[in-house]
Backbone as numpy.savetxt, mean C-alpha at the origin, in Angstrom:
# Nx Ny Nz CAx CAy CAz Cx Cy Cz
44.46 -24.91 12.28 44.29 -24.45 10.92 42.99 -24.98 10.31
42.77 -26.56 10.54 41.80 -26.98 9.98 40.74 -25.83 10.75
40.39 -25.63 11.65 39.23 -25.16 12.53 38.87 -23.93 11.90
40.08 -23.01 11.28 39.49 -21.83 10.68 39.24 -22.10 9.53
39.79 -22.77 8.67 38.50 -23.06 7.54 37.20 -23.40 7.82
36.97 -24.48 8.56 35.71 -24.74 8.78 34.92 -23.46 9.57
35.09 -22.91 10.01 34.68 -21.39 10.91 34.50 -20.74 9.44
35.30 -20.88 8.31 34.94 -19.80 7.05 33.90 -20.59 6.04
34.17 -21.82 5.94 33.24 -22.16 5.34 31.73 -22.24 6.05
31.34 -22.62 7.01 30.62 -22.19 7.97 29.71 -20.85 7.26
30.71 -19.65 8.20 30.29 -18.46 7.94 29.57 -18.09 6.01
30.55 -18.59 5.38 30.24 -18.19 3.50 29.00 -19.33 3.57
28.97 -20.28 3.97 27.93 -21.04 4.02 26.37 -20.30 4.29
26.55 -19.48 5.51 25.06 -19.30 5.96 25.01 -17.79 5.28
25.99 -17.12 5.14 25.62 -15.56 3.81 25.49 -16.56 3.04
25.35 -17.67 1.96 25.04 -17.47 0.80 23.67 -18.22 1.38
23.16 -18.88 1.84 22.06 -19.33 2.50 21.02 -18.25 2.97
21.57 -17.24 3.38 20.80 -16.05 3.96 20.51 -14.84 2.57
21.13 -14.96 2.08 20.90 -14.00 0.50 19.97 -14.62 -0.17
20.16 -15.84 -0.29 19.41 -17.04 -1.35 17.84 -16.84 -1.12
17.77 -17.31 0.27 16.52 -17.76 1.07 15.22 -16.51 0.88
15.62 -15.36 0.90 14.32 -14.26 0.44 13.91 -14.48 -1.20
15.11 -14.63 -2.36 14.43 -14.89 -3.22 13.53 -15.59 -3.80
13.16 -16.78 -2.77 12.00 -17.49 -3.04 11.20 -18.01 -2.16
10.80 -16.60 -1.13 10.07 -16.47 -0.26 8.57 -16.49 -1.36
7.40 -16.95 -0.92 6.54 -16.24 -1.32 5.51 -15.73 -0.79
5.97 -15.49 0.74 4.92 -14.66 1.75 5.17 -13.16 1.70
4.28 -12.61 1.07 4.53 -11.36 0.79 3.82 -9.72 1.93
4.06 -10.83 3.10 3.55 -9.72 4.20 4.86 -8.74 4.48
6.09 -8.87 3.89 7.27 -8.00 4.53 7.15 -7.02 3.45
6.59 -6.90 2.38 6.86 -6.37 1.42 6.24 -4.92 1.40
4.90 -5.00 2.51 4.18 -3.61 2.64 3.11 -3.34 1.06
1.79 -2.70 1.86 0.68 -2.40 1.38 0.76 -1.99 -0.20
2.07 -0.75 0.04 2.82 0.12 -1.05 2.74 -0.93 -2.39
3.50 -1.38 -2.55 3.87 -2.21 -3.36 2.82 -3.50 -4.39
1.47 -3.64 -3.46 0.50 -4.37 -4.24 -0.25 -4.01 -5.02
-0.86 -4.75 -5.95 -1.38 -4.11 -6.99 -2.95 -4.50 -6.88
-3.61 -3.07 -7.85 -5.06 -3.05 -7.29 -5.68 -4.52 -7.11
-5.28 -5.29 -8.13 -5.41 -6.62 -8.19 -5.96 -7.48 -6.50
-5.10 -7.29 -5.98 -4.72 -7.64 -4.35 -5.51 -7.06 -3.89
-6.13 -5.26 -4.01 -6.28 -4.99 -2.69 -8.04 -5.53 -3.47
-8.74 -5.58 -4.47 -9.64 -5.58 -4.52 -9.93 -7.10 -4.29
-9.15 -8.37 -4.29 -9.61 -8.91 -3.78 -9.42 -9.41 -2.42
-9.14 -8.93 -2.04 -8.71 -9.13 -0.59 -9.66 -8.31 0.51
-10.19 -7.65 -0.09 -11.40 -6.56 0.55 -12.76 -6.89 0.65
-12.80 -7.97 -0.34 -14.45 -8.36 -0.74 -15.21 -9.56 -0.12
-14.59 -10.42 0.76 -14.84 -11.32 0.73 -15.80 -11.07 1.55
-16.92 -11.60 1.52 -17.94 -11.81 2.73 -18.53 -12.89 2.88
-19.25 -13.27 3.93 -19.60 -14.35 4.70 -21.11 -14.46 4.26
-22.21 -15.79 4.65 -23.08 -16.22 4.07 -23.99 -15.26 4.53
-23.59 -14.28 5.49 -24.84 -13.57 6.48 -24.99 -12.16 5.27
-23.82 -11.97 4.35 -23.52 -10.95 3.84 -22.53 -9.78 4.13
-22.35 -10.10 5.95 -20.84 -8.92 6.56 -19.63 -9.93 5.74
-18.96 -8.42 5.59 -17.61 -9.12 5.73 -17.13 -10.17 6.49
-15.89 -10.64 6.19 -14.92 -11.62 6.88 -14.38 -10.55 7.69
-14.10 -11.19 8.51 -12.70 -10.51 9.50 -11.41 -10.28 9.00
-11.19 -11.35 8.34 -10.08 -11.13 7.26 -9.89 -10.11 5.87
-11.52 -9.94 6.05 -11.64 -8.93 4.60 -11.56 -7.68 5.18
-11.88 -7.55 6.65 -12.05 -6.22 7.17 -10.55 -5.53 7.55
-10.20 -6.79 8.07 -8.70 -6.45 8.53 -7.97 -6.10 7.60
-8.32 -6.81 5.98 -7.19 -6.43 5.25 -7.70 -5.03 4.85
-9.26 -4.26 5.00 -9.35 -3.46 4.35 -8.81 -2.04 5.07
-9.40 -2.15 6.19 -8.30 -1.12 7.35 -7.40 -1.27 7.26
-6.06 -1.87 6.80 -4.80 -2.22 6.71 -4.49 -1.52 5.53
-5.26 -1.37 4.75 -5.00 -0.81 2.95 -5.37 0.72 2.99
-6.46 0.99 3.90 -7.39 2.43 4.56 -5.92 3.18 5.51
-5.80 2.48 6.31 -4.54 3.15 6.90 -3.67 3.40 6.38
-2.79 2.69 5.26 -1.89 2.96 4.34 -1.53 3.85 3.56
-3.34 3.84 2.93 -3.19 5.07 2.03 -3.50 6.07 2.47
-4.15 6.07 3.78 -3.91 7.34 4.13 -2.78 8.13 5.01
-2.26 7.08 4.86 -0.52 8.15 6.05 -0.11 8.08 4.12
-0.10 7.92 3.52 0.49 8.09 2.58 0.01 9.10 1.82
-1.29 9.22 2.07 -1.66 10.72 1.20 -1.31 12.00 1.99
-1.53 11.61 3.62 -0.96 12.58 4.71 0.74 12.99 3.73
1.46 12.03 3.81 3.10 12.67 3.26 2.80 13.40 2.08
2.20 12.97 1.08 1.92 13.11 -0.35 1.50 14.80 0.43
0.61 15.09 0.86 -0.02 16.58 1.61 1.38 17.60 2.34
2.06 16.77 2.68 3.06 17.59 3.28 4.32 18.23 2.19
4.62 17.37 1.24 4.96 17.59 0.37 4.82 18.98 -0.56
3.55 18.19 -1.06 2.68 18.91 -1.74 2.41 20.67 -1.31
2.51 20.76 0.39 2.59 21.98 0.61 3.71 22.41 0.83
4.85 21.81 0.47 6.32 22.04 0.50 6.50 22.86 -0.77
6.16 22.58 -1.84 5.91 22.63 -2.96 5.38 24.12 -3.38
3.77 24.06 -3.13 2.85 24.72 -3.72 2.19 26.04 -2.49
2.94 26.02 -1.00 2.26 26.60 -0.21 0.70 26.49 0.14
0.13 25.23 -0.51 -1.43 24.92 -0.33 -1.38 23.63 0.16
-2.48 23.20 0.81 -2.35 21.34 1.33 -3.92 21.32 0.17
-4.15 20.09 0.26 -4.72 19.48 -0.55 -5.99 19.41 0.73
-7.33 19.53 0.24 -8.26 19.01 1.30 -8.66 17.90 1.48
-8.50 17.22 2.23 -8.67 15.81 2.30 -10.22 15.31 3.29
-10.70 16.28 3.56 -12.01 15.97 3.74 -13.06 15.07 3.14
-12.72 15.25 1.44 -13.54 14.19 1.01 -13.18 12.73 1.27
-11.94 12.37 1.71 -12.01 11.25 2.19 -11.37 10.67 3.61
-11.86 11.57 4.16 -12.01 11.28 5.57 -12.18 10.25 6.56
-13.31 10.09 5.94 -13.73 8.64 6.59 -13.08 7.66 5.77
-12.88 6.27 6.30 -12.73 5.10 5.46 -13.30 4.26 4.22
-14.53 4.45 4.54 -15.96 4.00 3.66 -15.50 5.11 2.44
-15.22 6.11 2.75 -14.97 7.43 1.59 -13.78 7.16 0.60
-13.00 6.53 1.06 -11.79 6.66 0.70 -11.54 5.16 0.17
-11.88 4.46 0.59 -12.37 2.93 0.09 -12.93 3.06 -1.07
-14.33 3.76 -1.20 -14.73 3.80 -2.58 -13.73 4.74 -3.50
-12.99 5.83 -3.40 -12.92 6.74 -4.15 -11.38 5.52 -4.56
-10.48 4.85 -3.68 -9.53 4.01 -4.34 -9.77 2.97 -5.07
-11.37 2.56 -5.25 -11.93 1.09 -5.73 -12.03 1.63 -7.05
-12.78 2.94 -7.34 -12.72 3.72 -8.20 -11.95 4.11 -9.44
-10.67 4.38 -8.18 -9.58 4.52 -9.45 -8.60 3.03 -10.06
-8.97 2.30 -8.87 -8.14 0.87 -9.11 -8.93 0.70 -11.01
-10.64 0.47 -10.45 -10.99 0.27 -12.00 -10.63 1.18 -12.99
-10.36 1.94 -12.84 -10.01 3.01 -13.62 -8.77 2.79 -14.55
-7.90 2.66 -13.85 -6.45 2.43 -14.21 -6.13 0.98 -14.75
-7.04 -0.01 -14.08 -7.27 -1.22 -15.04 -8.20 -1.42 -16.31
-8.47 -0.49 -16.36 -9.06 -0.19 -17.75 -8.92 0.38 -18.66
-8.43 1.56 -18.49 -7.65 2.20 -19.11 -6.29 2.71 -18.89
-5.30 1.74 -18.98 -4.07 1.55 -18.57 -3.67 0.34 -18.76
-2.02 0.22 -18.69 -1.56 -1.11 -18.33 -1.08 -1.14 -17.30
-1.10 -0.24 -16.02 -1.05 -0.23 -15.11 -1.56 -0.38 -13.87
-1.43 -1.30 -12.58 -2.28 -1.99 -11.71 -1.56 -1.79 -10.49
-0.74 -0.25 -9.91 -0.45 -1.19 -8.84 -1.28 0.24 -7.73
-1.35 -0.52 -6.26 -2.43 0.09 -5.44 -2.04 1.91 -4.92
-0.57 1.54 -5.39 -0.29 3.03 -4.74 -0.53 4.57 -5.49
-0.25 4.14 -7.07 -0.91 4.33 -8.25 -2.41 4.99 -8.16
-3.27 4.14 -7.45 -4.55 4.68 -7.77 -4.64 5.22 -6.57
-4.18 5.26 -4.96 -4.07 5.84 -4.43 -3.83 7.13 -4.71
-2.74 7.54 -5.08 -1.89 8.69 -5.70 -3.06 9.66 -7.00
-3.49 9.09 -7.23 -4.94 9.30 -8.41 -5.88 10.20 -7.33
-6.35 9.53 -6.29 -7.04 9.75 -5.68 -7.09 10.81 -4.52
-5.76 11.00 -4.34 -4.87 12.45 -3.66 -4.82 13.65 -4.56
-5.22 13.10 -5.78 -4.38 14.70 -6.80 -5.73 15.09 -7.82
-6.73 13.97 -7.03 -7.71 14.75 -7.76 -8.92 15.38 -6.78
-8.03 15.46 -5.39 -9.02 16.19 -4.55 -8.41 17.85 -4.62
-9.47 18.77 -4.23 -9.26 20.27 -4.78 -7.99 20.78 -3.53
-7.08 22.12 -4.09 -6.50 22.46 -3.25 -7.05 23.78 -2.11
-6.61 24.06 -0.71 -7.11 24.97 -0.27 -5.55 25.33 0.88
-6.12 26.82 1.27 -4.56 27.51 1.45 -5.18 27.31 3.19
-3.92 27.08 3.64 -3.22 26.68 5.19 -4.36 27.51 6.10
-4.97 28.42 6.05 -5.19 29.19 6.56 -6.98 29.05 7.22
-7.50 28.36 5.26 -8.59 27.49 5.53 -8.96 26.31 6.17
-7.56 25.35 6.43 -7.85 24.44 6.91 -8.10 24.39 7.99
């Protein structure tokens, strides 16, 4: 008898230990790109070294933010032609360098005029203000 209490307290022991323990995590790599605010990605992008290149760390995080938003404007496109029978042309930001500036863009944008800061936000800005063209053109 004693043994199955201790087997339950045990068990209620490590669920309330295991629920607890994320709320005051503060490594925020599980949390995904989505969720940060321009705040983050602009500084996390800038850093460079005495030669003037980037860090490795600045590069990595910036391809990491470049990839993001763009499978995310990719869905936002699929959608969108779910919708409207048109995809959105995404040519203008094609490249990374393109699409880097046009999100740095709207990050300031939205921190300036707004009270709003978060990265997916100006992403999303930056998807809906490129022109539409029909399936056929692309």
């Amino acid at each position: 008898m004693a043994l199955g209490r201790s087997s339950f307290f045990i068990i209620v022991l490590t669920v309330v230990i295991t629920s607890i323990s994320p709320l005051n995590a503060k490594d925020t790599m599980g949390l995904g790109i989505g969720t940060r605010t321009c705040t983050d990605f602009l500084n996390e992008t800038v850093d460079v070294r005495d030669d003037g290149e980037l860090t490795d760390m600045a590069l990595f995080k910036r391809l990491e933010y470049m990839q993001w938003a763009n499978g995310f404007m990719t869905a936002l496109n699929i959608r969108y032609y779910e919708k409207n029978n048109r995809f959105k042309k995404m040519n203008a930001v094609k490249k990374f360098r393109d699409l880097y500036e046009a999100i740095t863009d709207s990050c300031y944008y939205i921190k300036t005029n707004g009270n709003h800061n978060e990265f997916s936000r100006a992403t999303y800005m930056v998807f809906d203000s490129l022109e539409n063209v029909k399936y056929q053109e692309y």
